[in-house]
Biopython code that builds the backbone (N, CA, C, O; Angstrom):
import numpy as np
from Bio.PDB.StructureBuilder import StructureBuilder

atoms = [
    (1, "UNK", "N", (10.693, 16.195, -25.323)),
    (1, "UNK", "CA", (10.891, 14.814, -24.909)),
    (1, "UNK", "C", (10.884, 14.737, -23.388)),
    (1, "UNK", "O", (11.571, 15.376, -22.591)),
    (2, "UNK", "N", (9.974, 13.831, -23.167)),
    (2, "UNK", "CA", (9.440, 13.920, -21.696)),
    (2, "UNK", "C", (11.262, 12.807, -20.843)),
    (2, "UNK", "O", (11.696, 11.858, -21.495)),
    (3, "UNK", "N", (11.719, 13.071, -19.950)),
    (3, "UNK", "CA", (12.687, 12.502, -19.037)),
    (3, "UNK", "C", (12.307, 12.448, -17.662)),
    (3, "UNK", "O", (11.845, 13.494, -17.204)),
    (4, "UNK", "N", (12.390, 11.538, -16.958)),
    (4, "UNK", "CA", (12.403, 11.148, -16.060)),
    (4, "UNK", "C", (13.629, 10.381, -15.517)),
    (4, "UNK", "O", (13.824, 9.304, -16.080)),
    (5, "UNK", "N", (14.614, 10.763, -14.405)),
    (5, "UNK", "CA", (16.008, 10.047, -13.994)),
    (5, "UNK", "C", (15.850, 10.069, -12.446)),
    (5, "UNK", "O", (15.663, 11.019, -11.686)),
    (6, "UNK", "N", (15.957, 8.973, -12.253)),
    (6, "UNK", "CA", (16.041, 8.707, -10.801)),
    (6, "UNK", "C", (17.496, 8.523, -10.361)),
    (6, "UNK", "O", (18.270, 7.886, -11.076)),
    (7, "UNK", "N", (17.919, 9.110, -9.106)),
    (7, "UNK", "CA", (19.171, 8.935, -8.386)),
    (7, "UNK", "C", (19.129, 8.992, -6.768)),
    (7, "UNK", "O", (18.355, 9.562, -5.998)),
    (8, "UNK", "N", (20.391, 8.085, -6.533)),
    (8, "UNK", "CA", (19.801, 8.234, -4.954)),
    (8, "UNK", "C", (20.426, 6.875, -4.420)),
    (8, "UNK", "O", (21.196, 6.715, -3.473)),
    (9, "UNK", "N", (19.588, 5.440, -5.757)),
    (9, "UNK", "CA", (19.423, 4.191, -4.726)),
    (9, "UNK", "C", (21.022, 3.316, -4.133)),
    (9, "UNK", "O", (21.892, 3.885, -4.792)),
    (10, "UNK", "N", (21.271, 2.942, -3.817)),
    (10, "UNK", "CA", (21.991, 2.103, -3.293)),
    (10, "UNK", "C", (22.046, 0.896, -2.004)),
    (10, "UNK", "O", (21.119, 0.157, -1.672)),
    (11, "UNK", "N", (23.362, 0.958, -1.441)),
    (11, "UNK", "CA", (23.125, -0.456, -0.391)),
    (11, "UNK", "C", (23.068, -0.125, 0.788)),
    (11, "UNK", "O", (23.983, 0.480, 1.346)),
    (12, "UNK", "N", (22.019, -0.457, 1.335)),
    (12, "UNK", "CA", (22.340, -0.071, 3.117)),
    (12, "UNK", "C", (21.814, -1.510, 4.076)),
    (12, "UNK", "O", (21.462, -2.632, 3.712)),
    (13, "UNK", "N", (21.932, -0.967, 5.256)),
    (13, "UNK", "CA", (21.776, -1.935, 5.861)),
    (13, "UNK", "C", (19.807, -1.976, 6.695)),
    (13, "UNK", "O", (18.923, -1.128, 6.814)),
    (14, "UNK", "N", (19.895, -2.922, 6.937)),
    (14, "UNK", "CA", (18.066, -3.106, 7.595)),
    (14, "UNK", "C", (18.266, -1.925, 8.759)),
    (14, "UNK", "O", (19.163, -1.750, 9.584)),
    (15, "UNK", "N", (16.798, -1.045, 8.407)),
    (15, "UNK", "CA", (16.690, 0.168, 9.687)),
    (15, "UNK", "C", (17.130, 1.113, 9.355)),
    (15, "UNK", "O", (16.748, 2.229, 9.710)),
    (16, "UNK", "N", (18.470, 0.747, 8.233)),
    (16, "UNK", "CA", (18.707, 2.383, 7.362)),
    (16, "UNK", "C", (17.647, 3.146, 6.905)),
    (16, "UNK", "O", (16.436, 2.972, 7.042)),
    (17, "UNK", "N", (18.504, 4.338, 6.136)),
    (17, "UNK", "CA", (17.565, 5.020, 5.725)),
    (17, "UNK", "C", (18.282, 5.470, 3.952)),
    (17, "UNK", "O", (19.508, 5.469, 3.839)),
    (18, "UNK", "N", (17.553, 5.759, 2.925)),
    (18, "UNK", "CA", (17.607, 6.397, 1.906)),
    (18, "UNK", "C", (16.822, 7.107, 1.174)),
    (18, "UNK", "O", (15.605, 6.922, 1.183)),
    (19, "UNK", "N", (17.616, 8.346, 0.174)),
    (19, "UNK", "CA", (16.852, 9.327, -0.461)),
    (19, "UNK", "C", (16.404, 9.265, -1.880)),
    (19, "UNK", "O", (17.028, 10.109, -2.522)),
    (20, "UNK", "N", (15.774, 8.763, -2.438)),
    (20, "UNK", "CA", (15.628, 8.856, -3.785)),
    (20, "UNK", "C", (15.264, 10.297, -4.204)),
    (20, "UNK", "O", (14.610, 11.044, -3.476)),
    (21, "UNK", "N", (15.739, 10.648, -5.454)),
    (21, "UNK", "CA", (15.008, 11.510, -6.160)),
    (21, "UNK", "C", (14.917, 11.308, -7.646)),
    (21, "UNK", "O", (15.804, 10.742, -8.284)),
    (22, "UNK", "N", (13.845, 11.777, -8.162)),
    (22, "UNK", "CA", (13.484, 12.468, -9.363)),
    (22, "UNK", "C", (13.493, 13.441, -10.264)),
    (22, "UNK", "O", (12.778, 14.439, -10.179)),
    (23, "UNK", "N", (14.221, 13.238, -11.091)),
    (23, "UNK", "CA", (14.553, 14.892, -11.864)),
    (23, "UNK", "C", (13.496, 14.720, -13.270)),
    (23, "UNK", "O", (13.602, 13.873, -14.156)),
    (24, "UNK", "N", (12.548, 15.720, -13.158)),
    (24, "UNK", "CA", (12.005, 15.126, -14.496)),
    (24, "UNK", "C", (12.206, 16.902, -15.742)),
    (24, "UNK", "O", (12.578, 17.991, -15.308)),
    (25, "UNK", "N", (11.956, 16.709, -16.710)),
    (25, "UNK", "CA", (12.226, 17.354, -17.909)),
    (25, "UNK", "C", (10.974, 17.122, -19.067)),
    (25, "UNK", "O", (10.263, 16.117, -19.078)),
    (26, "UNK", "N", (10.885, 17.987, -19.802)),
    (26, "UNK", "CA", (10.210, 17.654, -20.862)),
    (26, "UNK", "C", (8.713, 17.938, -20.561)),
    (26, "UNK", "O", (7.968, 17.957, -21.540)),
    (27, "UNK", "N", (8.065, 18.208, -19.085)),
    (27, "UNK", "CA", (6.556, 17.518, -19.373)),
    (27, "UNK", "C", (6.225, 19.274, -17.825)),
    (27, "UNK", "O", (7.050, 19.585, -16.966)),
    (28, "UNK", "N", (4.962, 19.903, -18.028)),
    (28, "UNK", "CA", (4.756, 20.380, -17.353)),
    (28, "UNK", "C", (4.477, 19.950, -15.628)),
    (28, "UNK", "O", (3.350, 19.712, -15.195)),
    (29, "UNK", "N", (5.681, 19.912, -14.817)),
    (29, "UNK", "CA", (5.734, 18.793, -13.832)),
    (29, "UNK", "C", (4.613, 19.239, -13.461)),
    (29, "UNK", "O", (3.661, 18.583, -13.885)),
    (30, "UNK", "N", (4.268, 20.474, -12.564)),
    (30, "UNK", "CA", (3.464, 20.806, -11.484)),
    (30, "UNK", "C", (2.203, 20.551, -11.901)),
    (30, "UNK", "O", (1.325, 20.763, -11.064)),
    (31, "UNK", "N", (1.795, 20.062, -13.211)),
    (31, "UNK", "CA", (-0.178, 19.451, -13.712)),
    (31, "UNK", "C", (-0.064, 18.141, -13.393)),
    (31, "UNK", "O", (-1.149, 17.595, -13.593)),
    (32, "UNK", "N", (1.080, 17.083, -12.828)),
    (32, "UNK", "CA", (1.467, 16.152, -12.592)),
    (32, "UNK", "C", (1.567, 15.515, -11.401)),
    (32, "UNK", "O", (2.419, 15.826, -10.569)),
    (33, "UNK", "N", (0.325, 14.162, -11.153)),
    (33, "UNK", "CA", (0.852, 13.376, -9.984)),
    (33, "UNK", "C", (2.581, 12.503, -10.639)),
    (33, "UNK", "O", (2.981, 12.100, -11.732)),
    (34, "UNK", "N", (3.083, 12.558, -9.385)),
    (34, "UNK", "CA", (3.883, 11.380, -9.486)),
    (34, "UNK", "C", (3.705, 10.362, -8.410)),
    (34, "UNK", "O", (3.379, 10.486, -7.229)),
    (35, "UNK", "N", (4.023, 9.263, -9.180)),
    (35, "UNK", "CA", (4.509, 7.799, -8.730)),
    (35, "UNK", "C", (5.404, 7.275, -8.334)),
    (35, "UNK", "O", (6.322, 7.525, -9.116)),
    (36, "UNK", "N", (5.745, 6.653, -7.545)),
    (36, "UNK", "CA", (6.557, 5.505, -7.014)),
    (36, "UNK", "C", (6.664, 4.769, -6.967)),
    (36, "UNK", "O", (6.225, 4.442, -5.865)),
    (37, "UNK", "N", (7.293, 3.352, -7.813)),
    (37, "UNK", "CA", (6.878, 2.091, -8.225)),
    (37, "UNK", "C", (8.259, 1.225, -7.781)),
    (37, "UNK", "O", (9.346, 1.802, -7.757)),
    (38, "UNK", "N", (8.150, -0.002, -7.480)),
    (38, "UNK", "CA", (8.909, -1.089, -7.081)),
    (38, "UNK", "C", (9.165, -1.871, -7.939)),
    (38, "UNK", "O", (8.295, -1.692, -8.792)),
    (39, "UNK", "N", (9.881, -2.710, -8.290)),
    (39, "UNK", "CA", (10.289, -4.256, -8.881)),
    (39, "UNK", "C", (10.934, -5.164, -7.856)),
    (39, "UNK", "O", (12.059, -4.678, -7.735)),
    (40, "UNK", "N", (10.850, -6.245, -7.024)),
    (40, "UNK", "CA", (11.791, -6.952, -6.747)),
    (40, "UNK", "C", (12.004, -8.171, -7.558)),
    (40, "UNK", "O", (11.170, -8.534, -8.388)),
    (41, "UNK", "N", (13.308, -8.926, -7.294)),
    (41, "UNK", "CA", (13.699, -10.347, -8.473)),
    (41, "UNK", "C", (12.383, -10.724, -8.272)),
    (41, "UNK", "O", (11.696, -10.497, -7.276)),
    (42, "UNK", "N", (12.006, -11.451, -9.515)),
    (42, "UNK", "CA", (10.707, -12.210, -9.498)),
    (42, "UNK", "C", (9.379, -11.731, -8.748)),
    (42, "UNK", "O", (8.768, -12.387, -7.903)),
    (43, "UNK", "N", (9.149, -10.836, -9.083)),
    (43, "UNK", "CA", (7.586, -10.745, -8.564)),
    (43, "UNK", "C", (7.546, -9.321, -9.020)),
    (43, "UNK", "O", (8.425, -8.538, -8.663)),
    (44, "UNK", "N", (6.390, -8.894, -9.930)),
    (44, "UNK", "CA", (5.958, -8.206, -9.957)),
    (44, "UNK", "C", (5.902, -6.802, -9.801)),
    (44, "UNK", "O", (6.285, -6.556, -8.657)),
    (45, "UNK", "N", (5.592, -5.703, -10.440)),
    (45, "UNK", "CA", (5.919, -4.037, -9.987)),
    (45, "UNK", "C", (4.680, -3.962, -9.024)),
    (45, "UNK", "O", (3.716, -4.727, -8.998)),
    (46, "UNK", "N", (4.908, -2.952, -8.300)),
    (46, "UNK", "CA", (3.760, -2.402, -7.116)),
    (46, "UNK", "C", (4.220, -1.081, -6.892)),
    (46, "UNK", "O", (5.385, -0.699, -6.777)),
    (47, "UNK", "N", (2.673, -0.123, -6.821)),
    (47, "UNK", "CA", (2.917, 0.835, -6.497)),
    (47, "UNK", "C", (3.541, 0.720, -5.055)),
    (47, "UNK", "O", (3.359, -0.188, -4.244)),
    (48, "UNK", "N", (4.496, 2.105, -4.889)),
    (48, "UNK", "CA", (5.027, 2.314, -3.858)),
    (48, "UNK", "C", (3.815, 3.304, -2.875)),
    (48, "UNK", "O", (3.219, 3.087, -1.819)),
    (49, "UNK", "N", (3.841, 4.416, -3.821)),
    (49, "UNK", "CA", (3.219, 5.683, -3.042)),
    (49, "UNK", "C", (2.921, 6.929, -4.250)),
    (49, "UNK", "O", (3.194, 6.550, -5.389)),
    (50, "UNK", "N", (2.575, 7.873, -4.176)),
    (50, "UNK", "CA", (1.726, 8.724, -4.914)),
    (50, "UNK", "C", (1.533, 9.984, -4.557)),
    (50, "UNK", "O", (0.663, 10.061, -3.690)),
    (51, "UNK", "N", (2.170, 11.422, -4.993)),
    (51, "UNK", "CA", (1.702, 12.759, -4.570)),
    (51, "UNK", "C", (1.328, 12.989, -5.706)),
    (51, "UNK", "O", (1.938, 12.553, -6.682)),
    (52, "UNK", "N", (0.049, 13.857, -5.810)),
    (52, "UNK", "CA", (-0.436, 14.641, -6.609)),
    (52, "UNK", "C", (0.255, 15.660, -7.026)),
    (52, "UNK", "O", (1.429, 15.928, -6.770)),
    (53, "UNK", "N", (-0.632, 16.329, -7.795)),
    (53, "UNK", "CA", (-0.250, 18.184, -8.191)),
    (53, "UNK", "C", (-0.510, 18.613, -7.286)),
    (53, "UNK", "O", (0.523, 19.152, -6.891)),
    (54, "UNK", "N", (-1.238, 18.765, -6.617)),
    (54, "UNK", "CA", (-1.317, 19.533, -5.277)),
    (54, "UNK", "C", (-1.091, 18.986, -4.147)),
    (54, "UNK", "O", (-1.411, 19.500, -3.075)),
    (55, "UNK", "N", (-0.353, 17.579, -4.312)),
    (55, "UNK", "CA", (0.617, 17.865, -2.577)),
    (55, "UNK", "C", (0.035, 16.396, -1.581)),
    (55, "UNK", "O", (0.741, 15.974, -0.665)),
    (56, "UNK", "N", (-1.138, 15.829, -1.880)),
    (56, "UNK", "CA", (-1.946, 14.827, -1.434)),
    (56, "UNK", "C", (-1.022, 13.952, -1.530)),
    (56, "UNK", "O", (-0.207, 14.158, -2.429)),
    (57, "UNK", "N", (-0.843, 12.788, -0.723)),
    (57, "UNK", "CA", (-0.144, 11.848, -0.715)),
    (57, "UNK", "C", (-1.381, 10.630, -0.642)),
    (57, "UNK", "O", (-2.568, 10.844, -0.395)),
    (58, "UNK", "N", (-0.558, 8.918, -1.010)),
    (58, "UNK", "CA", (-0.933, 8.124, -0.885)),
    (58, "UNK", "C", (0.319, 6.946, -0.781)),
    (58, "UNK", "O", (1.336, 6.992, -1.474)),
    (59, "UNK", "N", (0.050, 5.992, 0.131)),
    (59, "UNK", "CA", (0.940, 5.297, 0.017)),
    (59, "UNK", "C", (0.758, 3.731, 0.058)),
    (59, "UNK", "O", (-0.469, 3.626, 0.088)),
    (60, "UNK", "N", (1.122, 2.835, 0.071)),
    (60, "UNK", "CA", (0.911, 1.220, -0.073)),
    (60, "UNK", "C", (1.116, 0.675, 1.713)),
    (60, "UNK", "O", (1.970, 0.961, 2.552)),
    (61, "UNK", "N", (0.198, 0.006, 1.743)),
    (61, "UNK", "CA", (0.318, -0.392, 3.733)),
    (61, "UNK", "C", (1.503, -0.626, 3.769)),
    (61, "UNK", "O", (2.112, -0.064, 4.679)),
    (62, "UNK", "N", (2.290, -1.509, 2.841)),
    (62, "UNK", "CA", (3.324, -1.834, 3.667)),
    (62, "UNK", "C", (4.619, -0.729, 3.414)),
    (62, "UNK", "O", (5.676, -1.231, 3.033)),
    (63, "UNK", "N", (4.575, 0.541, 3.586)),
    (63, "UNK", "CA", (5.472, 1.168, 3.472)),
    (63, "UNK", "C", (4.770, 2.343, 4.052)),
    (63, "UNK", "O", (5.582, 3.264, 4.136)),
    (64, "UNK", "N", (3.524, 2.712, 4.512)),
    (64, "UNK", "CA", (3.030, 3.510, 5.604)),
    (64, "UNK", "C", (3.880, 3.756, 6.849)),
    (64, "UNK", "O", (4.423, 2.986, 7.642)),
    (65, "UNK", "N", (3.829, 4.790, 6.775)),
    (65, "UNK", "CA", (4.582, 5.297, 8.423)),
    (65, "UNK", "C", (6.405, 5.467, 8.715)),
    (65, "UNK", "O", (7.048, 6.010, 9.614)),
    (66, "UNK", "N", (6.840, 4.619, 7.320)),
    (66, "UNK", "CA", (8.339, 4.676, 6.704)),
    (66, "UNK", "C", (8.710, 5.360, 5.805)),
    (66, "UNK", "O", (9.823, 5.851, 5.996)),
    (67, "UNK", "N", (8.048, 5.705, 4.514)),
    (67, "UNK", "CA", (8.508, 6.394, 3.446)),
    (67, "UNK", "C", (7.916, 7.740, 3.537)),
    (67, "UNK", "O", (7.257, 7.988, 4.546)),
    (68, "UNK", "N", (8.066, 8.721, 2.555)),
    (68, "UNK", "CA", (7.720, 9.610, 2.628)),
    (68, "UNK", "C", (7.736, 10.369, 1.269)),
    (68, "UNK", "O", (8.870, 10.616, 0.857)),
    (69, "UNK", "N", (6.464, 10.882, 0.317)),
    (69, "UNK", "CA", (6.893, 10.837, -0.948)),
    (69, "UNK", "C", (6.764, 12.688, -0.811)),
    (69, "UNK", "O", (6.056, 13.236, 0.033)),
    (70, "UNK", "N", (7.717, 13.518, -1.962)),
    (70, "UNK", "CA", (7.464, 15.043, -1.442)),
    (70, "UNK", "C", (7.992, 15.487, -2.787)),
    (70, "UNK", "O", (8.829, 14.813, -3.387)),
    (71, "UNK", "N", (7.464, 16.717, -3.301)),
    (71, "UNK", "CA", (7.972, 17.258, -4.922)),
    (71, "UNK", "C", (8.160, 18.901, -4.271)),
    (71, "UNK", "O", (7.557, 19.595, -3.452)),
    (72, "UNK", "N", (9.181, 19.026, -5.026)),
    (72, "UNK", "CA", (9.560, 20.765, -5.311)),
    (72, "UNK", "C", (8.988, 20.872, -7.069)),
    (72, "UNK", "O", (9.434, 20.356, -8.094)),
    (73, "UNK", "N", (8.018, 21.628, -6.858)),
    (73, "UNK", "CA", (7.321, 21.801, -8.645)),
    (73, "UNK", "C", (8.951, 23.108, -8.651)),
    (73, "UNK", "O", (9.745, 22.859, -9.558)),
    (74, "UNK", "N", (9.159, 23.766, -8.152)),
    (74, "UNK", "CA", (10.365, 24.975, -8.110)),
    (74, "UNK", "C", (11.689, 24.034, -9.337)),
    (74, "UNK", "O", (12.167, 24.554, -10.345)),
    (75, "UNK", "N", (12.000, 22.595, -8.823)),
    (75, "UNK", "CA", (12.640, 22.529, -8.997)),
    (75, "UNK", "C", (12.278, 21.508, -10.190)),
    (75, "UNK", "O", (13.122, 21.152, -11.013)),
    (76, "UNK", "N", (11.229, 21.166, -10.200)),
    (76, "UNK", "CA", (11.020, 19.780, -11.256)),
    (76, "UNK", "C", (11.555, 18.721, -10.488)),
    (76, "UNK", "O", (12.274, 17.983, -11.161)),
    (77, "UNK", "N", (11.426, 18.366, -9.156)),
    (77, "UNK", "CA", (11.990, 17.184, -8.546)),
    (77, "UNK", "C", (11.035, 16.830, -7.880)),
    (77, "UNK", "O", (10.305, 17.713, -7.430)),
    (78, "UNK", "N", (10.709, 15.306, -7.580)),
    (78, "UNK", "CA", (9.821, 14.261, -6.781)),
    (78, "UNK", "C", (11.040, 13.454, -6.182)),
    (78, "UNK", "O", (12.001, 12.990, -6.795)),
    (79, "UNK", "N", (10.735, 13.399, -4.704)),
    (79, "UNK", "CA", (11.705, 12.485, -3.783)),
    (79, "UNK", "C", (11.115, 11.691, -3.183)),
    (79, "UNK", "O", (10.145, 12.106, -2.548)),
    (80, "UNK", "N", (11.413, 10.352, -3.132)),
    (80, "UNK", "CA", (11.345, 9.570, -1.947)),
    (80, "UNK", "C", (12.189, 9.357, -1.026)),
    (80, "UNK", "O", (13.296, 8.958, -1.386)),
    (81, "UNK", "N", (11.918, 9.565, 0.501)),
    (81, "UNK", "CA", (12.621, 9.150, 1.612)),
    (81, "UNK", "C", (12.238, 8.141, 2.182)),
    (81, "UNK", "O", (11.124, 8.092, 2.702)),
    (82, "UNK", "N", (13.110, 7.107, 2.196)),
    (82, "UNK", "CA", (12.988, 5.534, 2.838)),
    (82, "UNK", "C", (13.755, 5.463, 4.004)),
    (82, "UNK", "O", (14.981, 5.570, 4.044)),
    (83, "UNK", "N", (12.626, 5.189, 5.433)),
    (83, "UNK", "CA", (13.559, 5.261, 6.442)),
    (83, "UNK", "C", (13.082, 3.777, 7.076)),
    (83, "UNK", "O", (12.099, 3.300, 6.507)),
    (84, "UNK", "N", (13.630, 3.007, 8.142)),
    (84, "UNK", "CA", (13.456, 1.777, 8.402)),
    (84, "UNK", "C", (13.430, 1.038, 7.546)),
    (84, "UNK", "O", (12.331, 0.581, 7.232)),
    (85, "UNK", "N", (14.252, 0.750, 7.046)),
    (85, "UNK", "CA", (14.474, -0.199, 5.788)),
    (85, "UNK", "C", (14.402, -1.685, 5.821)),
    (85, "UNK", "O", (15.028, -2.328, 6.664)),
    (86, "UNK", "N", (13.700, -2.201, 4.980)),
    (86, "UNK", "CA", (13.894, -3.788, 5.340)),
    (86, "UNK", "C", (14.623, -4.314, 3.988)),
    (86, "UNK", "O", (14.860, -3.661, 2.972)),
    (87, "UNK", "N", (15.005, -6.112, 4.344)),
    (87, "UNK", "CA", (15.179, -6.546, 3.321)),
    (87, "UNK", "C", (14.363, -6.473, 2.053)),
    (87, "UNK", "O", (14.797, -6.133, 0.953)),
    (88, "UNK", "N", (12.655, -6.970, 2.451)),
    (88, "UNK", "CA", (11.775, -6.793, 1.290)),
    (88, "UNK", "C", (11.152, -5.558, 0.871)),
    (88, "UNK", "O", (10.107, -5.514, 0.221)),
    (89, "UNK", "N", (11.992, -4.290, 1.360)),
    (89, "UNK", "CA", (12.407, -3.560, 0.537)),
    (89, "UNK", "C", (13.833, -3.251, -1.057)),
    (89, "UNK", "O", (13.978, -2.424, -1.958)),
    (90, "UNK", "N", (14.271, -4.005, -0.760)),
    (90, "UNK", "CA", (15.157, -4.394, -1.960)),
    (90, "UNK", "C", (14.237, -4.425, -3.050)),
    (90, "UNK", "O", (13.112, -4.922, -3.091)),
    (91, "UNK", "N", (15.267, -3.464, -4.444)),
    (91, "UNK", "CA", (14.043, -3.547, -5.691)),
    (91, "UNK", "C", (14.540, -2.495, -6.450)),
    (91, "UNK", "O", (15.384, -1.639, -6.183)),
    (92, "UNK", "N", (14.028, -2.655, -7.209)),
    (92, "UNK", "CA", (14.687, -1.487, -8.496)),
    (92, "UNK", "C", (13.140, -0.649, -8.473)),
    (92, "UNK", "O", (12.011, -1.009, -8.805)),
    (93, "UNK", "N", (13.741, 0.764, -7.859)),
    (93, "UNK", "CA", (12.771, 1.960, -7.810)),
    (93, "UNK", "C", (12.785, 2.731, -9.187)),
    (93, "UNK", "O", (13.790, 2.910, -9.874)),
    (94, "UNK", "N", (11.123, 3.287, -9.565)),
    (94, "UNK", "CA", (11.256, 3.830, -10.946)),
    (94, "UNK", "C", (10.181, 4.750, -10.016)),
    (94, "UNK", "O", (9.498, 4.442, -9.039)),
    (95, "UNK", "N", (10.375, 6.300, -10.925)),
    (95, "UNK", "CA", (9.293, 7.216, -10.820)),
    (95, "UNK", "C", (8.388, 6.788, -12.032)),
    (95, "UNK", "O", (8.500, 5.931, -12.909)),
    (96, "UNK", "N", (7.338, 7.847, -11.683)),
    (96, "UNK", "CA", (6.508, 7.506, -13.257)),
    (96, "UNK", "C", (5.326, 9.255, -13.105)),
    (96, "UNK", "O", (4.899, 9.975, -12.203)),
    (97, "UNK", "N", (5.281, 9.202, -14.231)),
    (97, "UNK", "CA", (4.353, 10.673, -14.279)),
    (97, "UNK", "C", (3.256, 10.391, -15.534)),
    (97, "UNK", "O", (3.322, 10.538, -16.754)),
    (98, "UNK", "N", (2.474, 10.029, -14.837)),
    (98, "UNK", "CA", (1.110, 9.588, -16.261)),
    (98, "UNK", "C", (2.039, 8.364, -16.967)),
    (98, "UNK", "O", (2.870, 7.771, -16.279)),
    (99, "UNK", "N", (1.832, 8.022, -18.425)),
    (99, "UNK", "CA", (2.623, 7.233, -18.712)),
    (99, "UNK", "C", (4.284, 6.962, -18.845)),
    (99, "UNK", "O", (4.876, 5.935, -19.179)),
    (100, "UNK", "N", (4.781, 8.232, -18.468)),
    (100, "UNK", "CA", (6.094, 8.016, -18.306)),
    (100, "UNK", "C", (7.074, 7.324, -17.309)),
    (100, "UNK", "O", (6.813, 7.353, -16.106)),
    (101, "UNK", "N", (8.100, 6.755, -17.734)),
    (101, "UNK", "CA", (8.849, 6.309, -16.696)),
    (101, "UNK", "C", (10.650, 6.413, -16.577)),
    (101, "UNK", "O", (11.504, 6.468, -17.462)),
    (102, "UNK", "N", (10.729, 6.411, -15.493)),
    (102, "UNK", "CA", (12.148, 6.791, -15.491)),
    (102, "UNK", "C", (13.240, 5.355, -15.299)),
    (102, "UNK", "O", (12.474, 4.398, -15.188)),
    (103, "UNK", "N", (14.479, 4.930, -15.232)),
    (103, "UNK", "CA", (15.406, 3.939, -15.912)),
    (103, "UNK", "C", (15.078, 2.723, -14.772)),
    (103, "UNK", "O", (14.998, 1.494, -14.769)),
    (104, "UNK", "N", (14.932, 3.885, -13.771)),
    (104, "UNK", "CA", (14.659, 3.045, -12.282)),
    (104, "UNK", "C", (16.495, 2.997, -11.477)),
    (104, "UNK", "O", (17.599, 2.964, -12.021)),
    (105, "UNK", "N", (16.061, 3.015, -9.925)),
    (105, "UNK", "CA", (17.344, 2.979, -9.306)),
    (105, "UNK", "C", (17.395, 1.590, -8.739)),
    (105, "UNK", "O", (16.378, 0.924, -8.544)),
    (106, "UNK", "N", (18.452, 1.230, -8.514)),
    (106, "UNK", "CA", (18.623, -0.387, -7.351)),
    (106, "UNK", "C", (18.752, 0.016, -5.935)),
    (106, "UNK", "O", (19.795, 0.518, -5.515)),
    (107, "UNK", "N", (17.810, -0.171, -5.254)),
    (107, "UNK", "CA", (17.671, -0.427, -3.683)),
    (107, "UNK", "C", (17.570, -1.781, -3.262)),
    (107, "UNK", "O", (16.591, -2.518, -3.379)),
    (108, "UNK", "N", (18.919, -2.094, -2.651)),
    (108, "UNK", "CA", (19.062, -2.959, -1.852)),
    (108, "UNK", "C", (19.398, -2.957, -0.278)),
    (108, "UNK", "O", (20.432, -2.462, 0.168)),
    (109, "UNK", "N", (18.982, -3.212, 0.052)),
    (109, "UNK", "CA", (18.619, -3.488, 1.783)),
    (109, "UNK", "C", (19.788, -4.838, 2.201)),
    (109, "UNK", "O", (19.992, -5.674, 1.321)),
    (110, "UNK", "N", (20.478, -4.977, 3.487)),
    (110, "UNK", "CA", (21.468, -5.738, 3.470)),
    (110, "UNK", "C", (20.884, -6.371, 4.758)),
    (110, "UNK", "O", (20.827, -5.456, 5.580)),
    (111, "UNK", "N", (20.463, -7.421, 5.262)),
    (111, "UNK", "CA", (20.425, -7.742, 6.650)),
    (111, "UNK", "C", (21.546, -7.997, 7.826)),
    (111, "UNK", "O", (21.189, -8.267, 8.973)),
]
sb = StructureBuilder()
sb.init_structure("model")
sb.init_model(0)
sb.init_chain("A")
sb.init_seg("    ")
for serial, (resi, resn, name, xyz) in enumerate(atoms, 1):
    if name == "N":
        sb.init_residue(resn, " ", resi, " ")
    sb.init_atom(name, np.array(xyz, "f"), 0.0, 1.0, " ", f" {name:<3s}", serial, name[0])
structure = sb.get_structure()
């Protein structure tokens, strides 16, 4: 049974910074891109950002040059680091690995 649990999100203030991570189980991580996906109230999921199995990153313009997505295959963990934080960053963060997904964390941003 494939798992995916995200921990990490909470409240900070605009310009902060936070760590998400990913613990996943069940699924051979390291043949695995992971994902980074958003929700805010009312509108829509969006990718966040994207490392491959081998380490390639990708990320969404508006979170270029702030986040930072990084996996230990050692450990079965995918992290995101969110630094300069804005309000419309607020959102319930989920990993995802092919079709899987994890419960998602709440990141809220405080101005």
């Amino acid at each position: 049974q494939v798992q995916l649990v995200e921990s990490g999100g909470g409240l900070v203030q605009a310009g902060g910074s936070l760590g998400l991570s990913c613990a996943a189980s069940g699924l051979s991580f390291s043949n695995y891109g992971m994902n980074w996906y958003r929700q805010a109230p009312g509108k829509e999921r969006e990718l966040v950002g994207r490392i491959g199995s081998g380490g390639s990153t990708y990320y969404v313009n508006s979170v270029k040059g702030r986040f930072t997505i990084s996996r230990d295959n050692a450990k079965n963990m995918a992290y995101l680091q969110m630094n300069s934080l804005k309000p419309e960053d607020t959102a319930v963060y989920y990993c995802t690995a092919a079709t899987y997904w994890g419960q998602g964390t709440q990141v809220t941003v405080s101005s």
